[in-house]
C-alpha positions as CSV (number, residue, x, y, z in Angstrom):
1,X,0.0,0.0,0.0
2,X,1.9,3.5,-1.1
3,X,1.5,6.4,2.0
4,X,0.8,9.5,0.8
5,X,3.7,12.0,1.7
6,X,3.5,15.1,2.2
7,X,4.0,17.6,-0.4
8,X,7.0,20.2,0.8
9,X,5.9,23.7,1.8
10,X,6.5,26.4,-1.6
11,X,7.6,30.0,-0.2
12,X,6.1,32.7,-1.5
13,X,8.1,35.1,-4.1
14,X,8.5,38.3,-2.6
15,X,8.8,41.7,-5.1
16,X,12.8,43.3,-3.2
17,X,12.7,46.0,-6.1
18,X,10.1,48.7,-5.2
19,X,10.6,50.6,-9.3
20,X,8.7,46.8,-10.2
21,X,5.2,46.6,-10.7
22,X,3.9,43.4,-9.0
23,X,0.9,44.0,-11.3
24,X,1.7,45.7,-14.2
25,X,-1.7,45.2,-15.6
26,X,-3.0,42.5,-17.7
27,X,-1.8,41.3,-20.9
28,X,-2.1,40.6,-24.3
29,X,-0.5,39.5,-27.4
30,X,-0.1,42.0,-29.9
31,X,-1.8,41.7,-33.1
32,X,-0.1,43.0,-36.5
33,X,-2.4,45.6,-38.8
34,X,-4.5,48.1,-38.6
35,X,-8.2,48.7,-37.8
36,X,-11.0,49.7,-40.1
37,X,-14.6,50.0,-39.0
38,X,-16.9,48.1,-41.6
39,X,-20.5,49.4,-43.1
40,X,-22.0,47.5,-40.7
41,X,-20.1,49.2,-38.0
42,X,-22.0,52.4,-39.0
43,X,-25.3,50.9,-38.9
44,X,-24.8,49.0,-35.3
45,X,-26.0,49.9,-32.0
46,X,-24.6,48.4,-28.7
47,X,-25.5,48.6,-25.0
48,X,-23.6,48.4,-22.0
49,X,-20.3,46.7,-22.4
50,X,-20.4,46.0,-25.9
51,X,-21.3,50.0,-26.5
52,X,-18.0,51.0,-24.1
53,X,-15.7,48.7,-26.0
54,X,-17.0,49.7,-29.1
55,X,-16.9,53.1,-28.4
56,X,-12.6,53.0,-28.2
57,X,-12.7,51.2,-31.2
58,X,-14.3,53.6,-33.3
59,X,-11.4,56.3,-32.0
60,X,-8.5,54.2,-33.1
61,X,-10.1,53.1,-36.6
62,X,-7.4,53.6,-39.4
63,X,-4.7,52.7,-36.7
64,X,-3.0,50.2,-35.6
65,X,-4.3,47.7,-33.4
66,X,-2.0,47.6,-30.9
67,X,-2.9,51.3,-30.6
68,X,-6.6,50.1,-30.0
69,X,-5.3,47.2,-26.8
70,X,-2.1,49.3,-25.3
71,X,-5.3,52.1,-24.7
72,X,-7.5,49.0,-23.4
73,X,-5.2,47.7,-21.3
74,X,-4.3,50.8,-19.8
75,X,-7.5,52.0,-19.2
76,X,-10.2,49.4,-19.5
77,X,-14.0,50.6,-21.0
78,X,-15.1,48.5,-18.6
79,X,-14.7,46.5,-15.6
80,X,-16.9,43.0,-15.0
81,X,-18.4,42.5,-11.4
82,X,-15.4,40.4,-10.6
83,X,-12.9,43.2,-11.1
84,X,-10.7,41.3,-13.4
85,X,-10.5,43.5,-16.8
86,X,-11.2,41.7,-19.7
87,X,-8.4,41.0,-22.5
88,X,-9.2,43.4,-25.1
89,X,-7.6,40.7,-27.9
90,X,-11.1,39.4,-27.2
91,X,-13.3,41.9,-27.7
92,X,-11.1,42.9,-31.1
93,X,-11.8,39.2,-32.0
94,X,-15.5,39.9,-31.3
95,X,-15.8,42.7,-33.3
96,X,-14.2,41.6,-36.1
97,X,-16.0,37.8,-36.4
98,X,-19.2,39.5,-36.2
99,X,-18.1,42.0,-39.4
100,X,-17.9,45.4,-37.5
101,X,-14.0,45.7,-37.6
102,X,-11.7,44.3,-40.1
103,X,-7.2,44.1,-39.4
104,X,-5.5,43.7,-42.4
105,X,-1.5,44.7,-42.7
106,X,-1.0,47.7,-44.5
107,X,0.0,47.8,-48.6
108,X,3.2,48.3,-49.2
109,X,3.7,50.8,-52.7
110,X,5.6,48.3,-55.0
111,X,8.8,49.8,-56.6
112,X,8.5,50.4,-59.8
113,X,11.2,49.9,-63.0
């Protein structure tokens, strides 16, 4: 019959360098392109949430998206009941599955010969 042992005690990490954020905020992976509103985006109407984040979307249109989370992440539209911000990469994601926002990389002008 095996005995259970028992599992050795884990010390908590403790932040020595005051100039470190313990939190710096929450995180996200950047995304490469820029945003642009859709038709449909003109046409929409949200409520609540959905209205807030949409809201900071429409200001960066024609930037880049990292523009549109660094802002979101800094400053949430909105904060759920548990007090955990969303990621904005999902709300982005939202936005764009449902045809409101597209990210496409940006042309570059061909040389030409």
């Amino acid at each position: 019959m095996a005995t259970a042992t028992k599992a050795p005690a884990t010390m908590a990490t403790v932040n020595t360098n005051p100039t470190t954020a313990v939190n710096a905020g929450p995180q996200y992976r950047p995304v490469p392109g820029i945003i642009s509103l859709t038709p449909a985006a003109t046409k929409a109407t949200f409520r609540g949430a959905r209205a807030a984040w949409f809201a900071v979307l429409q200001a960066h249109n024609g930037q880049p998206a990292n523009n549109y989370l660094a802002a979101c992440a800094a400053k949430p539209p909105t904060v759920p009941a548990s007090g955990r911000p969303e990621a904005p990469t999902g709300w982005l994601s939202w936005f764009v599955r449902h045809g409101y926002a597209t990210v496409a990389m940006p042309t570059k002008p061909s040389a030409g010969k």
